[in-house]
C-alpha positions as CSV (number, residue, x, y, z in Angstrom):
1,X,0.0,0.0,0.0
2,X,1.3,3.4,-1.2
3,X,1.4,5.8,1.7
4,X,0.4,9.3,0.8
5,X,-0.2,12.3,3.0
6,X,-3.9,14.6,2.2
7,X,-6.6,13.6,-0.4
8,X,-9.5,16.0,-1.2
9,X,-12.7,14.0,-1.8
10,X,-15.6,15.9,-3.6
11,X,-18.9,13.8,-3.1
12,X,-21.2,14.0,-6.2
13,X,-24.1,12.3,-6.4
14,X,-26.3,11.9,-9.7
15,X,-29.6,12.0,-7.8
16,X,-30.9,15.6,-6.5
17,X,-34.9,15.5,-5.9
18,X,-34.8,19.5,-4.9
19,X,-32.4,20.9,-7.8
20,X,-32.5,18.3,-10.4
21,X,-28.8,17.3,-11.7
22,X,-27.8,20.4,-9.0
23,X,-24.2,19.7,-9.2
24,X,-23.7,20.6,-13.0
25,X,-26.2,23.3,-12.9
26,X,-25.2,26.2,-14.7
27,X,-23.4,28.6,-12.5
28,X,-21.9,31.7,-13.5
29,X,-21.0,29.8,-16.8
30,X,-19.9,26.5,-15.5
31,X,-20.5,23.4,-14.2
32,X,-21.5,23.8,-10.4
33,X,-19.2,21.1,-9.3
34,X,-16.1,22.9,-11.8
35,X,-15.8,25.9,-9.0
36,X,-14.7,23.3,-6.6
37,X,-12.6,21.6,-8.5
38,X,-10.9,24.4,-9.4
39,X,-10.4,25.8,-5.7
40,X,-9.4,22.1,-4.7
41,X,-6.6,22.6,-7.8
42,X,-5.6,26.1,-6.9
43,X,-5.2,25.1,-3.4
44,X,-2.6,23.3,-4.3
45,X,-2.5,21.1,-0.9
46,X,-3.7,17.3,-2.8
47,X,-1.9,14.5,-3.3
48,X,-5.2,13.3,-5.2
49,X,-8.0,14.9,-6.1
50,X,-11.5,12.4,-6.3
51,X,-14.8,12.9,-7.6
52,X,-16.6,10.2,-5.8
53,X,-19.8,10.0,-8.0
54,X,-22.5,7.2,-9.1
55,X,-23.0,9.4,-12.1
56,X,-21.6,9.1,-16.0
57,X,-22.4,12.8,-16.6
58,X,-20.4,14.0,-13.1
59,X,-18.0,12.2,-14.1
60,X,-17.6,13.2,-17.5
61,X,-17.6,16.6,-16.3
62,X,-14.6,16.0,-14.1
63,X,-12.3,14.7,-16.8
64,X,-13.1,17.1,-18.9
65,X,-11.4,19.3,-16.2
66,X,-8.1,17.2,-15.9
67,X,-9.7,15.3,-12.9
68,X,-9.7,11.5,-13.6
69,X,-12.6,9.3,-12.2
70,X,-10.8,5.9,-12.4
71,X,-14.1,4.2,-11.2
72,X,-18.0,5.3,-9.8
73,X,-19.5,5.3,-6.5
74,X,-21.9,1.8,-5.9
75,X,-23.3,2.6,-2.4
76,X,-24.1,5.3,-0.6
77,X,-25.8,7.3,-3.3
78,X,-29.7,8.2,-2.1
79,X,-30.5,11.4,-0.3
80,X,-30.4,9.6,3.3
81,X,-27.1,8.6,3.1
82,X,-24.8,11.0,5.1
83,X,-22.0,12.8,2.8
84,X,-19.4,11.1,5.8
85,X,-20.3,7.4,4.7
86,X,-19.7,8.6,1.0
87,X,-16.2,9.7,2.0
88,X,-15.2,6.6,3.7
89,X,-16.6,4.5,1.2
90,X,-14.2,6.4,-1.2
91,X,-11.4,6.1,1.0
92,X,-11.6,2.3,0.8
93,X,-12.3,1.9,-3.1
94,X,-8.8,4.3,-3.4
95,X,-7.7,1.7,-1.3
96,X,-8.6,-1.3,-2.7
97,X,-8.6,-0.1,-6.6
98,X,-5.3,2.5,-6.4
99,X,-3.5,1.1,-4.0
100,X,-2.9,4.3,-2.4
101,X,-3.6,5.3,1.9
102,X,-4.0,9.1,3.4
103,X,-3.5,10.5,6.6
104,X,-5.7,13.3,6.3
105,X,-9.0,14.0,4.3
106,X,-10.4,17.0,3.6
107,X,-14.0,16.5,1.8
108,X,-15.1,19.5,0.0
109,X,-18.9,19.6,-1.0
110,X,-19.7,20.7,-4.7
111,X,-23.2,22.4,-3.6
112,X,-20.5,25.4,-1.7
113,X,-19.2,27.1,-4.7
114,X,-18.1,29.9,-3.2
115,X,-15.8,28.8,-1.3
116,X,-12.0,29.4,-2.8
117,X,-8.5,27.9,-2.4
118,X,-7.3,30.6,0.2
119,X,-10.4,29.0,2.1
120,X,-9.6,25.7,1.8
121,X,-5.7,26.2,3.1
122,X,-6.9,28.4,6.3
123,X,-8.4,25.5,7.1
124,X,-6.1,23.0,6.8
125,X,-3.8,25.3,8.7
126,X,-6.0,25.8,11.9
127,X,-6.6,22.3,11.8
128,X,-3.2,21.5,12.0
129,X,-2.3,24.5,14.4
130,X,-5.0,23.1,16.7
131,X,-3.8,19.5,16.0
132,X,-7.6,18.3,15.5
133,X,-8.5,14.7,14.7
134,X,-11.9,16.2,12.8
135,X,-12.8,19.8,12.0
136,X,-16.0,21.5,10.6
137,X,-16.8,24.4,8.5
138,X,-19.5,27.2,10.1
139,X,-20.8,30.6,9.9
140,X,-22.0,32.6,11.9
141,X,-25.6,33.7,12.3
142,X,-26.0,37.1,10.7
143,X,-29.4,38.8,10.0
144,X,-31.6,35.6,10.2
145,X,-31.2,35.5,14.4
146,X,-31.7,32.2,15.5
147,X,-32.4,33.3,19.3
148,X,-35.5,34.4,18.1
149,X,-37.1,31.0,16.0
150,X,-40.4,29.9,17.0
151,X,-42.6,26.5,16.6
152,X,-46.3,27.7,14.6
153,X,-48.8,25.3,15.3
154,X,-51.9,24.4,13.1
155,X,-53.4,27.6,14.4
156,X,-50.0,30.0,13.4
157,X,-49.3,30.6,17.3
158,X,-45.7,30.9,17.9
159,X,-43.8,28.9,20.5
160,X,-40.4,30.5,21.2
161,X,-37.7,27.7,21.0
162,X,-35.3,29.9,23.3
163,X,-37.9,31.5,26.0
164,X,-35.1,33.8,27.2
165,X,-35.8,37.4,27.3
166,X,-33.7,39.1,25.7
167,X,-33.3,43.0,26.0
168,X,-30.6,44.1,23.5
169,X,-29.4,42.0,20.9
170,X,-25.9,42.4,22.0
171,X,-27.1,40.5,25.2
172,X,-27.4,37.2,22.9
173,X,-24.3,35.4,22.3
174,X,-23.3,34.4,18.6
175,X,-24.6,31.3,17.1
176,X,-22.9,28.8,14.3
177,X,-24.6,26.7,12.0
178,X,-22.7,23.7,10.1
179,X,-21.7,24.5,6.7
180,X,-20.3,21.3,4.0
181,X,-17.9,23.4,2.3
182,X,-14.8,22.5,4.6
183,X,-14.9,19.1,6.3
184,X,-11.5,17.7,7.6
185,X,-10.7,14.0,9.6
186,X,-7.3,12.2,10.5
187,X,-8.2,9.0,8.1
188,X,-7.7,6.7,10.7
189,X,-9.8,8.0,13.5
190,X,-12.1,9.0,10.6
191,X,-12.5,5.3,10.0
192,X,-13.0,4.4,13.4
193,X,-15.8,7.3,14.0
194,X,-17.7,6.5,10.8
195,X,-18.1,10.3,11.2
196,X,-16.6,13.6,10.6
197,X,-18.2,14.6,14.3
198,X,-16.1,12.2,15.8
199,X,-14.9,12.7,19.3
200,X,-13.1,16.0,20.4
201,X,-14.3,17.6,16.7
202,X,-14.1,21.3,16.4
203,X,-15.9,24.0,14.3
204,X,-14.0,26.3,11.7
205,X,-16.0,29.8,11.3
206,X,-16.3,30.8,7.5
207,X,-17.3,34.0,6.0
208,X,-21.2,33.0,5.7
209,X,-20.5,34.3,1.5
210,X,-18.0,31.8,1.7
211,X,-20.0,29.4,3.7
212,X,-23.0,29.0,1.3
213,X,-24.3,25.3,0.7
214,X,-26.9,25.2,-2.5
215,X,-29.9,22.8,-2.0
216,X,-32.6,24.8,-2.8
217,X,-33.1,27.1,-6.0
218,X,-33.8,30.0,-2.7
219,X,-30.3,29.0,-2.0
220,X,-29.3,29.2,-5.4
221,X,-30.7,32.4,-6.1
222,X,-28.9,34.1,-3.2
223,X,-25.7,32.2,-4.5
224,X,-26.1,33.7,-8.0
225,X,-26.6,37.3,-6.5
226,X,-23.4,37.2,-4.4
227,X,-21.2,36.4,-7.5
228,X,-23.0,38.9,-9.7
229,X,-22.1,41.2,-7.2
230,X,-18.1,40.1,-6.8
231,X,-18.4,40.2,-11.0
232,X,-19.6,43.9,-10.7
């Protein structure tokens, strides 16, 4: 078995019942899934980069970028499959087909498109400054404030899910939601945890531009503004 040090693995699956064929959408005159190849190139931190897809098309799509897909995905491919087990299961086809073992994997989902090279090696350094076995991209809540959420019933009265009162909203401490753009295990502990929120796992805080996962077309709307925008 060929020992090699950091793999990126891009999980790409052919089914998407919200955004049909989401991951080579159109955006901003490409592929969807071509913006994170390209910041996975540009960051210049891979020993191998891997599409793990079920998909002809995806594939396809890769090589056409300079990204070979030796062979496809056969489990793990329906929407109730975590994107963890994906990454595993690739690990052990590189494995088993290439020959070929990490010590770190950083799985990079192709729904975040906005999320660039210098992204990806900030992360990778914090996660080695902090010596973390597993690490998690977030943002930070901005104007949609969580501390506020309520419950409607049938009816449409509200029950608060955080009944504190809160006078001012610098009283009310930041919040962090989970983002797939920058996800980063050890292999072996990665292995053992058959998760990326493994024991002792940390959160990494993105720019929430940077941070943006697309599963909706309200998602991908907002997506398509921000890069209009950065075009301007």
């Amino acid at each position: 078995m060929v020992k090699k040090k950091i793999i990126a693995v891009i999980p790409a699956r052919g089914g998407s019942r919200r955004i049909p064929h989401k991951n080579i959408i159109n955006f901003g005159g490409k592929p969807l899934i071509q913006w994170t190849l390209e910041a996975a190139t540009e960051a210049c931190l891979f020993d191998r980069i891997f599409i793990s897809t079920d998909d002809e098309e995806i594939a396809g799509v890769a090589q056409k970028f300079g990204v070979p897909v030796p062979f496809l995905r056969d489990k793990y491919g329906d929407d109730s499959s975590p994107s963890s087990l994906a990454t595993i299961y690739a690990l052990s086809q590189i494995e088993k087909h290439l020959n070929e073992e990490y010590d770190t994997v950083i799985q990079l989902m192709p729904n975040c498109p906005l999320r660039k090279a210098e992204h990806i090696v900030e992360a990778y350094r914090n996660f080695l400054c902090k010596k973390a076995n597993f690490q998690i991209s977030c943002f930070k809540f901005g104007w949609m404030n969580p501390w506020l959420a309520v419950k409607l019933d049938q009816d449409l009265r509200p029950t608060r899910l955080f009944p504190q009162k809160w006078e001012r909203p610098g009283e009310r401490e930041p919040l962090y939601c989970p983002t797939g753009a920058i996800w980063i295990a050890r292999v072996p502990q990665l292995k053992r945890a058959n998760t990326f929120y493994g024991e002792g796992h940390i959160f990494y805080p993105l720019d929430w531009k940077a941070a943006i996962d697309i599963d909706t077309y309200e998602d991908l709307e907002m997506a398509r503004a921000l890069l209009e925008r950065k075009e301007e």
